[in-house]
N, C-alpha and C positions, 0 to 999 in steps of 0.2 A: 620499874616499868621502863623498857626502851624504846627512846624516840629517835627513831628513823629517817631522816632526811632521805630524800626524794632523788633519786640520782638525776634528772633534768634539774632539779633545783638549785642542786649543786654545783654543775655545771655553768650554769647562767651566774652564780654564785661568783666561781674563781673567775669565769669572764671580765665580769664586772669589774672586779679587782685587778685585772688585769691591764684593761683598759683605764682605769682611774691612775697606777704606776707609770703607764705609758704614757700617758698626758701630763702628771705629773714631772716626766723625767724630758719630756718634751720643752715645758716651762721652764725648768733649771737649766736645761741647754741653751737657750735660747736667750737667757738671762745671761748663761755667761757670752754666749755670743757679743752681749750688748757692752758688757761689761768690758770685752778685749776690744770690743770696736774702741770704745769712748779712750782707753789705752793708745790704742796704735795711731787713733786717729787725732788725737793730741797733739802724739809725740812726732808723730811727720808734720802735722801743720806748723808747729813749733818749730822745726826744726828747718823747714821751707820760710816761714819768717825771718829768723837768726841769719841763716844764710843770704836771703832776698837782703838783709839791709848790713850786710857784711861789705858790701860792693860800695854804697854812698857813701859807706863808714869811712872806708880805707880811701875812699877816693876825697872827701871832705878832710879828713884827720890826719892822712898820710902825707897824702899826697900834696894837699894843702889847695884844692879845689872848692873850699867849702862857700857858698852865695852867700852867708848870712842869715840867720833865722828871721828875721823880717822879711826874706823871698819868699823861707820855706813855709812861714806860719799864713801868709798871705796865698800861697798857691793851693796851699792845705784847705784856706777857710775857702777859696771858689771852687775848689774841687769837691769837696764836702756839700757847699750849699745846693747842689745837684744832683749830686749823685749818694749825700746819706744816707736818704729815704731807702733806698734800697737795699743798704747792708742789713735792715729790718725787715724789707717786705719778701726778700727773696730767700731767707732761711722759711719763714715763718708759709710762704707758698708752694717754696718745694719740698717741703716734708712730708706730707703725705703721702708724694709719688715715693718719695728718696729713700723716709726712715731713715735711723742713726747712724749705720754701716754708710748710705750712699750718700747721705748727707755729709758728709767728712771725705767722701772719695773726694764727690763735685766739686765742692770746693775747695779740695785739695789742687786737681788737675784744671778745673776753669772750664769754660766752654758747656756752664750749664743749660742755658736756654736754646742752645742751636746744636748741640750735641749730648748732653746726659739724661739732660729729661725725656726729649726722642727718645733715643733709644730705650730708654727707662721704660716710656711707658708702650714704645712696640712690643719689646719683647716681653713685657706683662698681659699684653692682647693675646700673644702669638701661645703661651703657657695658660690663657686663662688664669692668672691671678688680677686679683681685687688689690687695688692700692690700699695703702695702711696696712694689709695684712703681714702675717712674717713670710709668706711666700711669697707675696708682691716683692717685700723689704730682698729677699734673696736674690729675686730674678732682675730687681734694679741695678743691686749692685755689681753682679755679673756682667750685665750689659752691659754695666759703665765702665767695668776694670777692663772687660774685649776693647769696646769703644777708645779707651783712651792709648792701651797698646797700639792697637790701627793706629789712630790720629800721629803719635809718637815716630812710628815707623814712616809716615807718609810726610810730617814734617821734617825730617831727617832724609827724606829726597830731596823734599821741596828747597831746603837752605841748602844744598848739596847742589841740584840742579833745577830749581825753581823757575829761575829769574831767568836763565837760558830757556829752557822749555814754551814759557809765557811769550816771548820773544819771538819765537816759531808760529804763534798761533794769530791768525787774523782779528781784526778789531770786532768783527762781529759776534765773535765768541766769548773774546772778555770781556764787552760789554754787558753778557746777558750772565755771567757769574754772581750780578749783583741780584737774580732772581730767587739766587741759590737757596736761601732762610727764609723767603715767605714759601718757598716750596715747602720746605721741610715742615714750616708749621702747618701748612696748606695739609701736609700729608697725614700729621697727626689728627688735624682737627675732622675731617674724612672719617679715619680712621675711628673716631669715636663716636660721628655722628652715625656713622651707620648702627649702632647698637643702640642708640637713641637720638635720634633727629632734631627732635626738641630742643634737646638738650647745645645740640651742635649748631642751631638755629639763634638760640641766646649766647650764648657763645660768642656767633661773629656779631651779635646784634650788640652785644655790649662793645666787641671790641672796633667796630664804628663808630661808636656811640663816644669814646673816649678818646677817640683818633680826629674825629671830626668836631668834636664839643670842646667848648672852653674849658681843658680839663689840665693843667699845668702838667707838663712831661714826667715830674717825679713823679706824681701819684698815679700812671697811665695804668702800668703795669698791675700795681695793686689794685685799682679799683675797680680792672675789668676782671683780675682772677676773683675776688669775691664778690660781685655783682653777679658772677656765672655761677659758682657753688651755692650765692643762697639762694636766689632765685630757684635753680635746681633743686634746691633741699626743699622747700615750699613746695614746687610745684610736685615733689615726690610723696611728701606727707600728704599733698590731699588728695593726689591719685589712692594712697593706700585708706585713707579714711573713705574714699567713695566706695572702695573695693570692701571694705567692711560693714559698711549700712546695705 
């Protein structure tokens, strides 16, 4: 007795498999993506370390400049007791936007908060990806590898002919340069509130909140990025549970 498969059945059939190989082969890519990221991005940090303390090296050991390890472990420990907190809180808050690719750019090149995460998260707006995702993770890193070209190219005038140019310019202008990074956040946070208001609403409420309150400066930064996302996350879960009763 012969049993006949259904030529639409079969069709929907191979589709299926098709699409299961293709997601498949999307996840293996992507994994290796991660896999060279965590490689390259190592090995330049590493190697931008080595380098960065090649200079004190030669200059303490050589050259015969060295303060004393009682300056350096003293300068260490007041530099550290303010500024620690943050070697923790700024990997663990810009990962979501960054992912593992931007996350080893940013901190590779510097200039996270006033230049990689902007851009990171305009041009995630501007492409419609969702941060966290791997086309958020693609369209960060993108932005940030253009971004730090530009900045590279623009500092390379600036020490070039900088300091002349400034010179030229009236006091009334450089004085308001110092506007420059509340704009840019100014621009982002805009930026986000228009696709939820609320949201953009808690946001500056917290970061008042932590500006104006007794809140010690290391923990500023931290405690208004996760006062905003959980608050968010609350205020999201019970919009979706009203939206289901």
């Amino acid at each position: 007795m012969n049993m006949s498969i259904p030529a639409g059945r079969n069709q929907v059939s191979e589709s299926t498999i098709d699409t299961r190989e293709t997601s498949e082969e999307t996840i293996l890519d992507f994994e290796t993506f991660h896999t060279k990221s965590h490689f390259w991005g190592r090995l330049t940090i590493w190697s931008v370390i080595t380098l960065t303390l090649m200079v004190p090296l030669y200059l303490s050991f050589v050259l015969g400049f060295h303060p004393g390890w009682s300056a350096i472990l003293s300068g260490f420990a007041a530099y550290a007791s303010i500024i620690a907190i943050v070697w923790v809180v700024e990997p663990i808050s810009y990962y979501p936007v960054l992912g593992v690719s931007g996350t080893y750019l940013a901190f590779l090149t510097g200039n996270i908060g006033n230049m990689c995460l902007p851009c990171a998260s305009v041009a995630q707006s501007v492409v419609g990806a969702e941060p966290g995702t791997k086309k958020g993770e693609i369209t960060s890193t993108l932005a940030m590898a253009a971004a730090s070209f530009v900045n590279i190219m623009i500092i390379l005038f600036v020490i070039l002919g900088g300091s002349y140019l400034l010179s030229l310019l009236p006091a009334s202008i450089t004085d308001s340069f110092r506007f420059v990074l509340p704009a840019i956040f100014g621009g982002v946070i805009a930026q986000f509130a228009i696709q939820k208001p609320s949201w953009g609403a808690i946001g500056i409420a917290f970061g008042l909140f932590v500006n104006i309150g007794p809140i010690p400066r290391a923990f500023q930064t931290f405690l208004c990025v996760l006062g905003t996302i959980v608050v968010c996350m609350l205020l999201q879960k019970m919009k979706e549970q009203k939206d289901k009763a």
